[in-house]
C-alpha positions in Angstrom: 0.0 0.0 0.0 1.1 3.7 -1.1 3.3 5.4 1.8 1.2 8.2 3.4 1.5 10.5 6.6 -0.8 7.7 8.7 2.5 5.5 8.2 4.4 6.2 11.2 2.0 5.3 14.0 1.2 2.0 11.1 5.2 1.3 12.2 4.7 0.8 15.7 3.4 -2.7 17.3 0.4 -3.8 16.8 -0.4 -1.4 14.4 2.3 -2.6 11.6 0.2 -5.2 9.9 -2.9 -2.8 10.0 -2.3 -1.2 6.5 -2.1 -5.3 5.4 -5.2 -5.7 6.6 -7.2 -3.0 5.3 -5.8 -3.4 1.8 -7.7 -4.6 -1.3 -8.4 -8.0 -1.1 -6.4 -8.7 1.8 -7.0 -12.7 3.7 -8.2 -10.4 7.0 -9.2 -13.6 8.8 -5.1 -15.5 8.2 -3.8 -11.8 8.9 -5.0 -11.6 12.3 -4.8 -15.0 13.1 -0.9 -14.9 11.9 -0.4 -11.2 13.7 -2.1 -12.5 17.3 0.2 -15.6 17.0 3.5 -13.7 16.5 2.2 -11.3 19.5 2.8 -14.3 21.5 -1.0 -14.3 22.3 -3.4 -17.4 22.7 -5.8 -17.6 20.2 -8.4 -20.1 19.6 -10.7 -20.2 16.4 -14.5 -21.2 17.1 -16.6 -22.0 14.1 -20.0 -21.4 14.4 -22.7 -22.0 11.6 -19.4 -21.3 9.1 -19.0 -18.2 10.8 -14.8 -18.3 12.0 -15.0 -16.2 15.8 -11.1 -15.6 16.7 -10.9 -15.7 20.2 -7.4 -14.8 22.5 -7.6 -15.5 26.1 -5.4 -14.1 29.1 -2.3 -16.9 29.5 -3.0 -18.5 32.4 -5.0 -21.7 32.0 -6.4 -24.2 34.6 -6.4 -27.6 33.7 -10.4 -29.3 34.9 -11.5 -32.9 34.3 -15.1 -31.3 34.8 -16.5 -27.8 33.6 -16.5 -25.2 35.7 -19.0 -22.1 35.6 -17.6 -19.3 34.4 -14.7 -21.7 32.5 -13.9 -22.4 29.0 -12.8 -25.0 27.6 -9.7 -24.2 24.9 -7.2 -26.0 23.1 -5.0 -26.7 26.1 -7.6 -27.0 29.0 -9.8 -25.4 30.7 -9.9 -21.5 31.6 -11.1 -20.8 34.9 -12.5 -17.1 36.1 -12.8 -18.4 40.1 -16.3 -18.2 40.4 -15.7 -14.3 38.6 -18.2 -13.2 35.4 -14.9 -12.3 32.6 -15.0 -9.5 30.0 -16.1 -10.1 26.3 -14.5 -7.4 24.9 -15.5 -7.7 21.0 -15.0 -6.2 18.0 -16.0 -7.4 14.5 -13.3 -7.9 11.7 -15.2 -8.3 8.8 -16.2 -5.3 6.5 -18.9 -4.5 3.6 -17.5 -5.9 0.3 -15.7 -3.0 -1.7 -14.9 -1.0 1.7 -11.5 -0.4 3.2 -12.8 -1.2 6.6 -10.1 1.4 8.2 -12.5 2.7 10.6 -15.2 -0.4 11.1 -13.9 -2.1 12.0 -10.3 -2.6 11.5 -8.9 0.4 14.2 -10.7 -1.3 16.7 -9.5 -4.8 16.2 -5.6 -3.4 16.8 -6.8 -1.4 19.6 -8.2 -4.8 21.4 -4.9 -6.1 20.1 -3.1 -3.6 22.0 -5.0 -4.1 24.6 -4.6 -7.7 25.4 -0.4 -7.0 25.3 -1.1 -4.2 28.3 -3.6 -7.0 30.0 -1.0 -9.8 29.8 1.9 -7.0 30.6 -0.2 -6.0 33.8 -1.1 -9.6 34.7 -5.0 -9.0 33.9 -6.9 -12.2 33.5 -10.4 -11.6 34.2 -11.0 -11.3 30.4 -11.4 -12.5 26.7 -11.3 -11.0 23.3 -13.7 -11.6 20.6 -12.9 -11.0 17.1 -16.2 -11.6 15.8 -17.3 -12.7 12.1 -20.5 -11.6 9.9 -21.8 -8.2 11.8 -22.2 -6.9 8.3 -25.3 -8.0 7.0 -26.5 -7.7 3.4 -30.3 -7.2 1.6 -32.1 -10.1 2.6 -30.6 -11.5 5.7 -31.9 -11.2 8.7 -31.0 -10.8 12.3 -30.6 -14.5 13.2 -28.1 -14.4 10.6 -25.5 -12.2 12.1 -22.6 -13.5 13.5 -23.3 -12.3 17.1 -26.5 -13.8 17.4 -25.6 -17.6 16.9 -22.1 -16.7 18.7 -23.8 -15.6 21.8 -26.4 -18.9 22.0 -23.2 -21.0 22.3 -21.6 -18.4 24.8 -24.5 -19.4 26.8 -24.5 -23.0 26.7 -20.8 -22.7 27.5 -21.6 -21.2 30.9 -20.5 -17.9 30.2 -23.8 -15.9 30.0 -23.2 -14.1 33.2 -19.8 -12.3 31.5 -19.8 -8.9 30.8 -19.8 -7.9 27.0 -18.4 -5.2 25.6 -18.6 -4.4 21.7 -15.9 -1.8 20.2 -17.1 -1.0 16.6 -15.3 2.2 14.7 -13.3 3.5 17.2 -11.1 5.3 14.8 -11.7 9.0 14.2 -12.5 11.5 16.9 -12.4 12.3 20.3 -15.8 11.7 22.2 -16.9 8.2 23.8 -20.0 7.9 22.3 -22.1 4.9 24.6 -24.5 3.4 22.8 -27.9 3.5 24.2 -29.4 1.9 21.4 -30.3 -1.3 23.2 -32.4 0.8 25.7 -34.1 2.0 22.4 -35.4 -2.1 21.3 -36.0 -2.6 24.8 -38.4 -0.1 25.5 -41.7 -1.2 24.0 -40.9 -5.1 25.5 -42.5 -7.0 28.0 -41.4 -10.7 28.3 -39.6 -12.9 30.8 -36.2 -11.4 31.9 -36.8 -8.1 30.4 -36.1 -6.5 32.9 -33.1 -8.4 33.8 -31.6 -7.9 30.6 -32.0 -4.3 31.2 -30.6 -4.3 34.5 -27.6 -5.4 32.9 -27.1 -3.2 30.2 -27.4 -0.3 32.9 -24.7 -2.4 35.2 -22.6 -1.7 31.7 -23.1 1.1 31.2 -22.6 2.4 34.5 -18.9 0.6 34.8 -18.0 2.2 31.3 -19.2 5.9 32.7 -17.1 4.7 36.0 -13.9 4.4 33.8 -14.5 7.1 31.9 -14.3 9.2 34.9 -11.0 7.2 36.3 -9.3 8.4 33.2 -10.9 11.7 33.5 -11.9 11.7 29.8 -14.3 14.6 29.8 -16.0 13.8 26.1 -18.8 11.7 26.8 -22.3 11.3 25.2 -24.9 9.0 25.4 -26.9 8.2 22.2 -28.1 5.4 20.1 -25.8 4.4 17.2 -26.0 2.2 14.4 -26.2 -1.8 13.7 -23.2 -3.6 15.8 -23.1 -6.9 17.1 -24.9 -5.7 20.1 -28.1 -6.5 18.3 -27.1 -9.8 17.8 -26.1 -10.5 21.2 -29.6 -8.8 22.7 -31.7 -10.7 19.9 -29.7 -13.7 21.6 -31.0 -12.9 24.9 -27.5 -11.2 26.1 -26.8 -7.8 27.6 -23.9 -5.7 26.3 -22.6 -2.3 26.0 -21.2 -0.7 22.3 -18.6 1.7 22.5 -17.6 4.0 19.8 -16.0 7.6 18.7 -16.7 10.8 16.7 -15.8 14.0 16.2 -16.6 16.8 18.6 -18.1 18.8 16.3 -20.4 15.7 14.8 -21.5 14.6 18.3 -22.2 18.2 19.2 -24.9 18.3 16.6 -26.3 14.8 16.7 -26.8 15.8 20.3 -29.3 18.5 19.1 -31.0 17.0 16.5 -31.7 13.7 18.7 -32.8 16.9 21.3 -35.2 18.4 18.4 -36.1 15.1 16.9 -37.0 12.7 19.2 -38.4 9.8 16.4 -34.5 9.9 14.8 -33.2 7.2 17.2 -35.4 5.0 15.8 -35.0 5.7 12.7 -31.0 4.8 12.9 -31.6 2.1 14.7 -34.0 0.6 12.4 -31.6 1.8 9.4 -34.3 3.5 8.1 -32.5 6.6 7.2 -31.9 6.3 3.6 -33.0 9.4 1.4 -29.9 11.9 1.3 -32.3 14.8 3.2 -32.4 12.4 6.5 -28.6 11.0 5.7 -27.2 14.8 6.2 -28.2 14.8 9.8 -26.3 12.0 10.4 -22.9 12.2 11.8 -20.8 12.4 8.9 -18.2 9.4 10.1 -21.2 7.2 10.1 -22.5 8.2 6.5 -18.3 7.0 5.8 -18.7 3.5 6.8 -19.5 0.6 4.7 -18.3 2.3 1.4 -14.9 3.1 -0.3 -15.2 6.4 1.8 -13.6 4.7 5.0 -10.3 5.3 4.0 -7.5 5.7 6.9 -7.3 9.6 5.7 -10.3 10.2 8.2 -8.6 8.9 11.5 -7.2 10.3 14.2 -4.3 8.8 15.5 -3.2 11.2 18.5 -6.6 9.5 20.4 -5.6 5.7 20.3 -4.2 5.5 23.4 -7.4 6.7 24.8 -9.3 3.8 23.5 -6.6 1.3 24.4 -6.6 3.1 27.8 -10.7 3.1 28.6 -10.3 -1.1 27.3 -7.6 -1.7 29.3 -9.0 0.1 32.5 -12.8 -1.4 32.0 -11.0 -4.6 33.3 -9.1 -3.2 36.4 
């Protein structure tokens, strides 16, 4: 790929196989498993329903001849957690056909990379990553048919459906922690069995996110809906979890008013229902960027990494 003034921060670990993996055609699936591998990090592939989730766990492993809860069983034994609920931190690594991907959701697959080296460094165990396949879905396909939604049924029948999940999806340009609140937007209307369980969770989330957010005493913080992630998936599933993403200041600024002046646009996002180019300009402009050749690494900003890295690393503390 052409040389450009992203490359330097491309040249430092994790980050120097990102420009491979964003490029035209690229394998992203033997990139990632090859680049987690030579990070000395313990990866396991699951394949679900064809779907190929890449999994890395913290090193230490405990050998059972029986399942525990809150265990996993991997290559070389079981995992234990001690009776503790882990973090699934996830971020998808596929990306819509013809779309560099740099922003969704490649930036936030090297940040959870980068974060699991600071985990290990630190001698963090209470967590596991999720590189999730299929969150793109195309005309036709349904919910059931996302990657998350078959991914977190087996979660559950592996004992883990007490762990806390976390989804990062374009994490890549701007400076303001957007919290998705888009769950609590399918929710509302709902009234079944463990409802309002499953909402009690999402606010347990959400409140340890805002916690951690205030530990690192990063002041740009809104709360809003945001598009289609795995989250929907997982909560058509019957799981709880909690999106994380960035934009702009200036973006988030004025989706914060029109959500203020329009209070039937949450939906309409959420239901991806916002398709003629009148409705698509009051969209944040990073979002109308994603899923076509407009998601180029030109639009990043590289000087807030470390924040993400830092709010991942820190959720697990």
């Amino acid at each position: 790929m052409k040389t450009n003034k992203l490359e330097p921060w491309a040249q430092v670990s994790p980050y120097n196989r990102y420009f491979d993996f964003i490029a035209d055609k690229a394998d992203r699936y033997s990139i990632l498993i090859e680049h987690a591998e030579r990070l000395k990090l313990k990866t396991t592939v699951i394949n679900i329903e064809g779907n190929r989730h890449i999994f890395i766990f913290p090193p230490r492993i405990t050998s059972h001849s029986v399942q525990e809860q809150n265990s996993f069983r991997s290559a070389d034994g079981f995992i234990s957690f001690k009776g503790k609920s882990p973090y699934l931190l996830c971020a998808h690594y596929d990306r819509v056909s013809g779309s560099p991907g740099a922003n969704d959701n490649s930036i936030a697959v090297f940040h959870l990379l980068k974060a699991a080296t600071l985990l290990i460094q630190n001698n963090i165990n209470n967590w596991i990553i999720v590189f999730t396949d299929k969150e793109e879905l195309y005309l036709g396909e349904k919910l059931e048919d996302q990657g998350s939604f078959t991914l977190a049924k087996k979660i559950k029948s592996w004992g883990l459906g007490k762990a806390r999940i976390y989804n990062f999806d374009s994490c890549g340009s701007g400076d303001v922690f957007i919290i998705s609140t888009t769950t609590d937007h399918m929710l509302k209307d709902i009234e079944r069995p463990n409802i309002n369980q499953l909402r009690s969770i999402i606010l347990q989330l959400r409140d340890h996110a805002l916690v951690t957010v205030n530990r690192l005493r990063l002041d740009k913080v809104l709360l809003a809906p945001t598009p289609f992630s795995d989250d929907i998936g997982f909560l058509r599933a019957g799981l709880a979890s909690q999106t994380i993403t960035i934009l702009p200041a200036q973006e988030a600024e004025r989706y914060e008013v029109l959500l203020r002046n329009r209070s039937d646009f949450a939906d309409e996002i959420i239901l991806g229902r916002v398709n003629n180019p009148n409705e698509k300009r009051n969209l944040p402009e990073t979002w109308c960027n994603i899923n076509n050749v407009k998601d180029t690494p030109s639009r990043l900003t590289p000087e807030t990494f470390e924040q993400v890295v830092q709010f991942i690393t820190e959720l697990c503390m």
